[in-house]
Backbone as a chain_set.jsonl record, in Angstrom:
{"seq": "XXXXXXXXXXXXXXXXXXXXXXXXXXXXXXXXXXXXXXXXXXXXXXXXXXXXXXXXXXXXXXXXXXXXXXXXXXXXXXXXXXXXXXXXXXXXXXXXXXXXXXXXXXXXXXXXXXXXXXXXXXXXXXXXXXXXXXXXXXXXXXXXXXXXXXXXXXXXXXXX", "coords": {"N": [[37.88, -6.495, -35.335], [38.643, -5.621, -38.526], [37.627, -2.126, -39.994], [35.982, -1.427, -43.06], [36.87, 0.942, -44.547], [39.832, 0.546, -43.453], [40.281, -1.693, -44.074], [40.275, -1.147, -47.033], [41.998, 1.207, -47.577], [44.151, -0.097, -47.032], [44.597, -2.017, -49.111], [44.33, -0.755, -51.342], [47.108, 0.014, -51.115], [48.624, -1.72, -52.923], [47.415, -1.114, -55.047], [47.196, 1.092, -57.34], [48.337, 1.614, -59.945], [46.585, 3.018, -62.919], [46.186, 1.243, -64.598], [46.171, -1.203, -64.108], [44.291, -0.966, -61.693], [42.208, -0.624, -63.695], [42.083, -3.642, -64.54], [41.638, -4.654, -62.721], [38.789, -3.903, -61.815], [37.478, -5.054, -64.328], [38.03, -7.815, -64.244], [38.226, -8.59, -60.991], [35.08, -8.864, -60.347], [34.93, -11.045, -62.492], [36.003, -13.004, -61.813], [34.585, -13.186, -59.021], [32.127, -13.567, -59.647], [32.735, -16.148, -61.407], [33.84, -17.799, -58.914], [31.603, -18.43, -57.85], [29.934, -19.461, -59.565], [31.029, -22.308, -59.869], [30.396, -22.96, -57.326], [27.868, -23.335, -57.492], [27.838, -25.106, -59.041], [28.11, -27.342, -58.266], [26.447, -30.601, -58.346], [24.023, -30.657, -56.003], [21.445, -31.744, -54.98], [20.649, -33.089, -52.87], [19.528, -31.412, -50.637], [17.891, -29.624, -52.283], [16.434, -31.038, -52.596], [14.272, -30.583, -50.407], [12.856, -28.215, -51.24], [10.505, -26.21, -53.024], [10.23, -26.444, -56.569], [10.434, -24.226, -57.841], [12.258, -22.844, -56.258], [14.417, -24.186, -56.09], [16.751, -25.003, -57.493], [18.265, -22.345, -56.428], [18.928, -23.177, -54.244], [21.865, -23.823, -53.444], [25.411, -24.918, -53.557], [26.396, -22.31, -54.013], [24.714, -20.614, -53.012], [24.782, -20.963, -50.644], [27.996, -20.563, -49.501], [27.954, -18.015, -50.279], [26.063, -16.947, -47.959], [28.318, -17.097, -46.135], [29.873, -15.677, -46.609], [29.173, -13.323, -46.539], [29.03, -12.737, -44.126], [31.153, -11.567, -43.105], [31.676, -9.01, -44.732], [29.255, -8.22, -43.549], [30.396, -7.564, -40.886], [32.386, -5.418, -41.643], [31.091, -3.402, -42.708], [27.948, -2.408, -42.352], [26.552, -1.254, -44.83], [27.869, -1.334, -47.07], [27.337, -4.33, -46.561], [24.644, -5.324, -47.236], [24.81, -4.34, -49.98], [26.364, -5.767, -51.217], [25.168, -8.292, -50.53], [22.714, -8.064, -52.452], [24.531, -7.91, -54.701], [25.842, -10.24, -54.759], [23.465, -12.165, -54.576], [22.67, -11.328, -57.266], [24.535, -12.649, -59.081], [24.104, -15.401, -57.876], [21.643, -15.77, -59.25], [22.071, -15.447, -62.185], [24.18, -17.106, -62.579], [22.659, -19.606, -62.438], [21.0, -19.195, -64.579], [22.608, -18.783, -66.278], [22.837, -22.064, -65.914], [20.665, -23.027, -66.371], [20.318, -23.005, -69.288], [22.221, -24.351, -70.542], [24.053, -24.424, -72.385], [26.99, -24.715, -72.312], [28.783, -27.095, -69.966], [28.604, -25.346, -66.825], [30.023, -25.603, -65.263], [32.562, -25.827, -66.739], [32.547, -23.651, -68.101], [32.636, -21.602, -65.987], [35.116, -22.362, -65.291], [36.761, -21.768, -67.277], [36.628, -18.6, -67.3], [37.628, -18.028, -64.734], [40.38, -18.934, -64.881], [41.13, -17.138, -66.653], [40.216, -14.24, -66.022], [41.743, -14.638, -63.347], [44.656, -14.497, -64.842], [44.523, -11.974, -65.909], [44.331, -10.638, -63.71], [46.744, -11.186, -62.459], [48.741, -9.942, -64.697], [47.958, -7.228, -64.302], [48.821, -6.627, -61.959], [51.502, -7.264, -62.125], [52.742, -5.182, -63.822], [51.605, -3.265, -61.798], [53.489, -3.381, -60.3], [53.711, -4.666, -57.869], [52.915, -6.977, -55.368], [49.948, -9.306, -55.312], [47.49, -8.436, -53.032], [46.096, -10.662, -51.771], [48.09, -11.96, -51.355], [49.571, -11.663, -48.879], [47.416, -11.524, -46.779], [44.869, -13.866, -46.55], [42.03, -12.901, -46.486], [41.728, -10.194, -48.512], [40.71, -11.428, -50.587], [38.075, -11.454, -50.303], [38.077, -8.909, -49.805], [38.416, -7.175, -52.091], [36.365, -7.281, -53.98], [34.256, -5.73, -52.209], [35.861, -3.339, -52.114], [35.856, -2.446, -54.394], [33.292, -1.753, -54.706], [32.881, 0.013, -53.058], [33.736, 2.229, -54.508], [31.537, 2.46, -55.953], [29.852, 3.352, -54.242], [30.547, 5.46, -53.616], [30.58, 7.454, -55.878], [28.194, 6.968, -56.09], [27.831, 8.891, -53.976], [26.994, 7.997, -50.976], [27.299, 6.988, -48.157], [29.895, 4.364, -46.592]], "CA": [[38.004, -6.623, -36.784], [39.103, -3.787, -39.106], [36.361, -1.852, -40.51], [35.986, -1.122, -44.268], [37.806, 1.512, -44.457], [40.8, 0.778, -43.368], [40.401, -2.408, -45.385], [40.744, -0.294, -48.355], [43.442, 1.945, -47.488], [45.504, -1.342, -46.754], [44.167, -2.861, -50.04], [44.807, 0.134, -52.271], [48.82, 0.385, -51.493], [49.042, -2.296, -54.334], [45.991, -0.478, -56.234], [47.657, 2.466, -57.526], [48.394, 1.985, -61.069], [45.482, 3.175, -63.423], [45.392, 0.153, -66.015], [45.917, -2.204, -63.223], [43.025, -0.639, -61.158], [41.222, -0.965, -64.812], [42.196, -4.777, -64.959], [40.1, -5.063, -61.31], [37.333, -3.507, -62.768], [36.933, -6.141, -65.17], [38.322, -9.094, -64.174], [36.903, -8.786, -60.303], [33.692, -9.31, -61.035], [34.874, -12.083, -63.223], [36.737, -13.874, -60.586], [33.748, -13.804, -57.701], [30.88, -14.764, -60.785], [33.443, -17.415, -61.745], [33.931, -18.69, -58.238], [29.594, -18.869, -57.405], [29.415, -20.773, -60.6], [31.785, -23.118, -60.035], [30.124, -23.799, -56.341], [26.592, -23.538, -58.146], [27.65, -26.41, -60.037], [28.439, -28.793, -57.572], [25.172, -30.905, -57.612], [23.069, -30.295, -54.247], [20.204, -32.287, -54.82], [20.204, -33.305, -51.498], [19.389, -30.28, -50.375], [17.285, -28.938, -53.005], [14.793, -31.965, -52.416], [13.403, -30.013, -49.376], [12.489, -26.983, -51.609], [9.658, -26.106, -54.139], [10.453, -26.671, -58.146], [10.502, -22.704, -58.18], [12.91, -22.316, -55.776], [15.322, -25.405, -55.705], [18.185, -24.553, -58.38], [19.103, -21.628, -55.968], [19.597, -23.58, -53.264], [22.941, -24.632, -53.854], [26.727, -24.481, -52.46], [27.258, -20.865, -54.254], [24.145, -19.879, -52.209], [25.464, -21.153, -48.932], [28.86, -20.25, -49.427], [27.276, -16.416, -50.109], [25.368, -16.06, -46.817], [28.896, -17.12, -44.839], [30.855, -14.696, -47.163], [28.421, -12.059, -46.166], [29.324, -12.376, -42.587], [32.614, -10.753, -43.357], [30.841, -7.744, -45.063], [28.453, -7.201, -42.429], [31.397, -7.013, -39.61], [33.578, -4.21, -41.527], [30.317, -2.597, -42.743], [26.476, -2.66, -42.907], [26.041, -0.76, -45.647], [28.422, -2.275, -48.294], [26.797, -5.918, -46.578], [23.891, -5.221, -48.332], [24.855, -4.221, -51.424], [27.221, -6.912, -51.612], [24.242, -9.399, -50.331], [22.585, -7.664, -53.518], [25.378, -7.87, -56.041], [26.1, -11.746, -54.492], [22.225, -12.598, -55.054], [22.107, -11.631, -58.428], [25.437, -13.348, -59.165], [23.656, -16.678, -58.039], [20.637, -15.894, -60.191], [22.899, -14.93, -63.291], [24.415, -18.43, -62.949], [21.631, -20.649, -62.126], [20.114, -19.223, -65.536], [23.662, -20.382, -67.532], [22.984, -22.959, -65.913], [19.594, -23.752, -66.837], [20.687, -22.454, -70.11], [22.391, -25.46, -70.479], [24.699, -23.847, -73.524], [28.305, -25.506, -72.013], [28.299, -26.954, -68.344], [28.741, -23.837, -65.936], [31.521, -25.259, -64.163], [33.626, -25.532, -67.723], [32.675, -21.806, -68.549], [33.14, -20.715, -64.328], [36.512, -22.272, -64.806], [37.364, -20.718, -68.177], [36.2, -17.242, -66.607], [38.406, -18.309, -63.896], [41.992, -18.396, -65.365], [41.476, -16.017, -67.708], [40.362, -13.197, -65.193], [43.113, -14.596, -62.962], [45.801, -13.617, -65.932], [44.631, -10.392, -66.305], [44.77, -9.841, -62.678], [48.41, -10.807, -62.475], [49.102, -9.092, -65.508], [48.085, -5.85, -63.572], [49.798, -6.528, -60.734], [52.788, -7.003, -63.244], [52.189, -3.672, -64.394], [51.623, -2.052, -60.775], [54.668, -4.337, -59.498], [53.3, -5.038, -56.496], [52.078, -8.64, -55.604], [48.629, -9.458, -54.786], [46.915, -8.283, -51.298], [46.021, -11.623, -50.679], [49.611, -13.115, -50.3], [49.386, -10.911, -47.22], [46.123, -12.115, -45.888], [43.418, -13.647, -47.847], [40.885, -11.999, -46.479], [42.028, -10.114, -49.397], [39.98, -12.091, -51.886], [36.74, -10.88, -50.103], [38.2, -7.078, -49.736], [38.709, -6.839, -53.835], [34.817, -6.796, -54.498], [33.993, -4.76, -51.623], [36.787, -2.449, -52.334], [35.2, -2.236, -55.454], [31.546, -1.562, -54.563], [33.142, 1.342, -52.436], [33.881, 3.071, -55.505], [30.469, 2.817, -56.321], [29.384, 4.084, -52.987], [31.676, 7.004, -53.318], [29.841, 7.894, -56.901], [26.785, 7.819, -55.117], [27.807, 9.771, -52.866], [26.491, 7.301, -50.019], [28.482, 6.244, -46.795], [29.626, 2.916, -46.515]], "C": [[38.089, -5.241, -37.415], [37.963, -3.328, -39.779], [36.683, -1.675, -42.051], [37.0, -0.421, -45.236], [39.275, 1.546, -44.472], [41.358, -0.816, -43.794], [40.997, -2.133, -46.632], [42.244, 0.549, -48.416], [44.561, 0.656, -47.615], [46.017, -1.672, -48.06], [44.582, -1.948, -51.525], [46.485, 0.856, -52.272], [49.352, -0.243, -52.511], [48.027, -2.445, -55.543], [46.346, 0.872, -56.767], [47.331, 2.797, -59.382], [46.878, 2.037, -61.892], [44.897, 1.959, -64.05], [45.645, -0.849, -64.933], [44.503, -1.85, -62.356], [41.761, -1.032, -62.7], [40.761, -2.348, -64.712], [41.411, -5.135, -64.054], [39.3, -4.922, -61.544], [36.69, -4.345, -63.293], [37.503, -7.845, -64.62], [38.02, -9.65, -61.882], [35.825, -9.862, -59.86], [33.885, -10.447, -61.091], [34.761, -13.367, -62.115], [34.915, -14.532, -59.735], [32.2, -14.307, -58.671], [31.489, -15.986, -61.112], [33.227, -19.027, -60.39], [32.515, -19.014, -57.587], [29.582, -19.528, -58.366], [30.031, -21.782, -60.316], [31.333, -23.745, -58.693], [28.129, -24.231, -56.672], [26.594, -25.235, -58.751], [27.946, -27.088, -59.643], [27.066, -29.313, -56.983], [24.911, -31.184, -55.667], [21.757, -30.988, -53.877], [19.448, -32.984, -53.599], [19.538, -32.654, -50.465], [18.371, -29.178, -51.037], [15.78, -30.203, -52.858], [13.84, -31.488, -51.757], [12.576, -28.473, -49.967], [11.383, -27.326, -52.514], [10.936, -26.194, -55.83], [10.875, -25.574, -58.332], [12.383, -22.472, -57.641], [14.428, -22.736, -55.413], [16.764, -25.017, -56.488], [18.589, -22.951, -57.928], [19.536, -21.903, -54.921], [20.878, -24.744, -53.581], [24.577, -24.099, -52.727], [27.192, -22.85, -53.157], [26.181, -20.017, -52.907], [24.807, -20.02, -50.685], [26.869, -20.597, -48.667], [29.02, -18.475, -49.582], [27.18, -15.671, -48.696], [27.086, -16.103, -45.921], [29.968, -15.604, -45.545], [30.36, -13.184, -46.334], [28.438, -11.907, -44.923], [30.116, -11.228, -42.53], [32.157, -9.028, -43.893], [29.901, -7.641, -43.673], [29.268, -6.628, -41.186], [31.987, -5.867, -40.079], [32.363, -3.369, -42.22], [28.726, -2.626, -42.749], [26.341, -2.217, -44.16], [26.462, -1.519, -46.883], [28.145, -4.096, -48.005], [26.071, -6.14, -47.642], [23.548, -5.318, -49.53], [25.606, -5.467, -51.95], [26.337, -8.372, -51.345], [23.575, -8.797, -51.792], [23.195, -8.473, -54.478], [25.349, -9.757, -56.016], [24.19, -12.602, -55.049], [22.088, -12.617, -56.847], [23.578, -12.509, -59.459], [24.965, -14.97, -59.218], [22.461, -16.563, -58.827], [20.969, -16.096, -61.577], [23.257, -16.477, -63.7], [23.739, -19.723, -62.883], [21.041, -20.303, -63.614], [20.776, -19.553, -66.678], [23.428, -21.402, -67.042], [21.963, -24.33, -66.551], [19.656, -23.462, -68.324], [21.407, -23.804, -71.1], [23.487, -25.886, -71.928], [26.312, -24.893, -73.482], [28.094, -26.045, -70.278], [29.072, -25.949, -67.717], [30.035, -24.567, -65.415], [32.675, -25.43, -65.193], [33.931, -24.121, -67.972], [32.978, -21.322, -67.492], [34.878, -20.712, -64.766], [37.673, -21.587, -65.785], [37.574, -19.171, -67.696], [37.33, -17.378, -65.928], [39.341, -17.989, -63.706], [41.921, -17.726, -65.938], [40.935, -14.398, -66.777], [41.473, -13.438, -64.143], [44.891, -14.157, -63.784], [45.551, -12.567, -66.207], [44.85, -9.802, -65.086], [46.397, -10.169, -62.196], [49.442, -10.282, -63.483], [49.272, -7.357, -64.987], [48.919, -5.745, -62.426], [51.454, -6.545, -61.257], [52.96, -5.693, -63.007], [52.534, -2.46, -63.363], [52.68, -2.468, -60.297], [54.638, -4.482, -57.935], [52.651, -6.629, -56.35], [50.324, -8.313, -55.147], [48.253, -9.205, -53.545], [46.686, -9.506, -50.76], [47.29, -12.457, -50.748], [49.855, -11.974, -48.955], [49.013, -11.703, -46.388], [44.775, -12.583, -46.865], [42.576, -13.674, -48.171], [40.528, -10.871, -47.885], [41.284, -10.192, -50.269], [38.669, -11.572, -51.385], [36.817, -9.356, -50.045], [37.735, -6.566, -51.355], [37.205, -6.178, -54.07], [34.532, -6.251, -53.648], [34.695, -3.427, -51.914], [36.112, -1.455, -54.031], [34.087, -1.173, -55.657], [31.907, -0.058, -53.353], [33.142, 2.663, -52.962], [32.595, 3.794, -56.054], [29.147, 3.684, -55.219], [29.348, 5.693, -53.369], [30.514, 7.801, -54.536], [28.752, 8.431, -56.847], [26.392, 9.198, -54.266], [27.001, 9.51, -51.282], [27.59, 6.974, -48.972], [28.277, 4.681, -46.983], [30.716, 3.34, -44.652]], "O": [[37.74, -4.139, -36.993], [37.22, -4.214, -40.199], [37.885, -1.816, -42.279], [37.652, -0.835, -46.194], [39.939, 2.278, -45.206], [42.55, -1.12, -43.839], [41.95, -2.697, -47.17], [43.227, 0.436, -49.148], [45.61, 0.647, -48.259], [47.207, -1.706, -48.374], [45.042, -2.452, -52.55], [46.961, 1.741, -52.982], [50.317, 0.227, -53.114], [47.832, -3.255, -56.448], [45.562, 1.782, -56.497], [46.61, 3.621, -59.945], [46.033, 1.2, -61.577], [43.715, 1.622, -64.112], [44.753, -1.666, -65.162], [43.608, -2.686, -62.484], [40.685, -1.616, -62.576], [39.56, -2.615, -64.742], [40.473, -5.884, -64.326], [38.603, -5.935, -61.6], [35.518, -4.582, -63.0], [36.928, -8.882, -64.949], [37.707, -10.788, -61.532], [35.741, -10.981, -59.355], [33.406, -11.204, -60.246], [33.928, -14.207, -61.774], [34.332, -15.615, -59.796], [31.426, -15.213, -58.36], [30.75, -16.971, -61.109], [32.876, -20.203, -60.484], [32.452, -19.938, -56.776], [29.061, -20.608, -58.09], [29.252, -22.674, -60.652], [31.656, -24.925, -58.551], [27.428, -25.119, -56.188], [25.748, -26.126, -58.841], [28.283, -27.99, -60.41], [26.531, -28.98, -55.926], [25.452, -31.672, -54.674], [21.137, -30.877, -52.82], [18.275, -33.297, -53.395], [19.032, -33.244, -49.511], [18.081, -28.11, -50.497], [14.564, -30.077, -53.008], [12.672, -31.684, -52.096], [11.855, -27.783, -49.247], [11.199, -28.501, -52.833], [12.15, -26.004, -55.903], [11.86, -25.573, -59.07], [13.356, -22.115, -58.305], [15.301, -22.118, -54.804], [17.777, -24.767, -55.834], [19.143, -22.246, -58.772], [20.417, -21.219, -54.401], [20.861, -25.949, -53.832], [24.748, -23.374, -51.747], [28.239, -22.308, -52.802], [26.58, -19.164, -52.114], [25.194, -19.163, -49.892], [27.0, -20.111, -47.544], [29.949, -17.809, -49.126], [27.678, -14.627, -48.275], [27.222, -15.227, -45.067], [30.594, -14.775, -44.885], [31.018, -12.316, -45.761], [27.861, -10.919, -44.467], [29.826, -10.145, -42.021], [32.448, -8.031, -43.231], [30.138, -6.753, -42.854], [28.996, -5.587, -40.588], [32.255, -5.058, -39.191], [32.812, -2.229, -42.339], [28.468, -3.234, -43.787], [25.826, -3.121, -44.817], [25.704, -2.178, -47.594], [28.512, -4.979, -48.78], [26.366, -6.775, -48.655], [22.638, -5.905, -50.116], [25.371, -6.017, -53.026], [26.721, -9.427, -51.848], [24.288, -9.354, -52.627], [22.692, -9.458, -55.017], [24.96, -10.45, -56.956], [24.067, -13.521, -55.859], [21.612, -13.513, -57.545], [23.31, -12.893, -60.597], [25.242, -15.719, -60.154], [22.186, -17.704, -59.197], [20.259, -16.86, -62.231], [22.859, -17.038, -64.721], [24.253, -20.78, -63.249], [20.453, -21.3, -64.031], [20.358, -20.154, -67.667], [23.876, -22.24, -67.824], [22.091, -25.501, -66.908], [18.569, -23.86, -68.745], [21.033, -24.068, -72.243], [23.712, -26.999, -72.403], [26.666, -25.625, -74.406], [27.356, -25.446, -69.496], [30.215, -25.73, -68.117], [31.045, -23.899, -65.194], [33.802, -25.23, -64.738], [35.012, -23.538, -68.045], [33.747, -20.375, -67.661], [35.678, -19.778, -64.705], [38.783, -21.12, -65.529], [38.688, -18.65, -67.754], [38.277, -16.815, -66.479], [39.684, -17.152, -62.871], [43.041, -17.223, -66.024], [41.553, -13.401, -67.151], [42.219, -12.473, -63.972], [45.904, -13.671, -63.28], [46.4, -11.973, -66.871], [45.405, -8.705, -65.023], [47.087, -9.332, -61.615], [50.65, -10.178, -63.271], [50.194, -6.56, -65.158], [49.603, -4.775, -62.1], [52.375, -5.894, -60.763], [53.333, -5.225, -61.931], [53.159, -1.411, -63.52], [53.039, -1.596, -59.505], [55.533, -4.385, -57.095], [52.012, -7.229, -57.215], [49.776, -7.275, -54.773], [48.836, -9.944, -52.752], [46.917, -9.716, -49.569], [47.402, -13.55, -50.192], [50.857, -12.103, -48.251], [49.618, -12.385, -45.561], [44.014, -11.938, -47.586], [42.039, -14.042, -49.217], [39.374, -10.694, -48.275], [41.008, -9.175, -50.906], [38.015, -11.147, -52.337], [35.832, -8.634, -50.203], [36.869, -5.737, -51.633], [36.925, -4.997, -54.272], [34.076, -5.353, -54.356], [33.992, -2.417, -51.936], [36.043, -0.29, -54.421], [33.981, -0.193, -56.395], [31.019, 0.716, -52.997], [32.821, 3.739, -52.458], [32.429, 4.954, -56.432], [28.092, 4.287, -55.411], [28.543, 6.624, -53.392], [29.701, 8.63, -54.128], [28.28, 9.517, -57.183], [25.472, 9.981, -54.031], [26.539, 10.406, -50.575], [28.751, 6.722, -49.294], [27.308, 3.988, -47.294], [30.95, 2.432, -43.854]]}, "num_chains": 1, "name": "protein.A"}
């Protein structure tokens, strides 16, 4: 499997332009909070019966669908696993508390989030005129937010 690295390099030949790299920035994010809410909100109660009161509305399909995501991160790096087990944790906390929140149901607002960070990211890709990395491969869709969190590595000045 390819390591991180050379993930990125792959991933950044149709990451060039500035305001398209901007539009990742923000819309991202959106995307992988969009798509944990939207598996958050597929009741689990089957599953949440076996838990405490405390602890039950995080056991859900965004959580499970997390730990297998996080396979993929731990093979092309340890370090950005982590952070990305991190960032992914508080992602399902974030939406378990719209959810208990109870303002619109989470999987109307996930799916609003949804298309509307998906139009800004093919707006950028417009822009950079390149298509999307994942009509490649779409592994792709898990590179984006790592690719991301690399940046923030780099800032650090930490190895991933």
């Amino acid at each position: 499997m390819k390591k991180a690295q050379e993930w990125f390099d792959e991933y950044a030949v149709s990451h060039q332009d500035p305001t398209n790299k901007f539009i990742h920035w923000i819309c991202v994010p959106i995307i992988f909070f969009s798509i944990a809410g939207l598996l958050v909100s597929i009741p689990c109660h089957w599953l949440q019966a076996y838990f405490s009161p405390a602890i039950a509305p995080y056991i859900n399909y965004g959580t499970i669908a997390m730990l297998f995501v996080s396979i993929f991160y731990f093979n092309i790096s340890k370090p950005l696993f982590i952070a990305m087990l991190l960032f992914s944790a508080f992602v399902i906390w974030a939406n378990v508390q719209l959810q208990l929140l109870n303002v619109m149901p989470l999987w109307l607002f996930s799916l609003l989030l949804f298309v509307g960070a998906w139009i800004g990211q093919f707006i950028g890709h417009h822009i950079e005129g390149a298509k999307p990395s994942f009509f490649k491969d779409l592994q792709f869709l898990l590179v984006g937010p790592a690719w991301l969190m690399g940046f923030v590595f780099k800032k650090l000045g930490w190895n991933y």
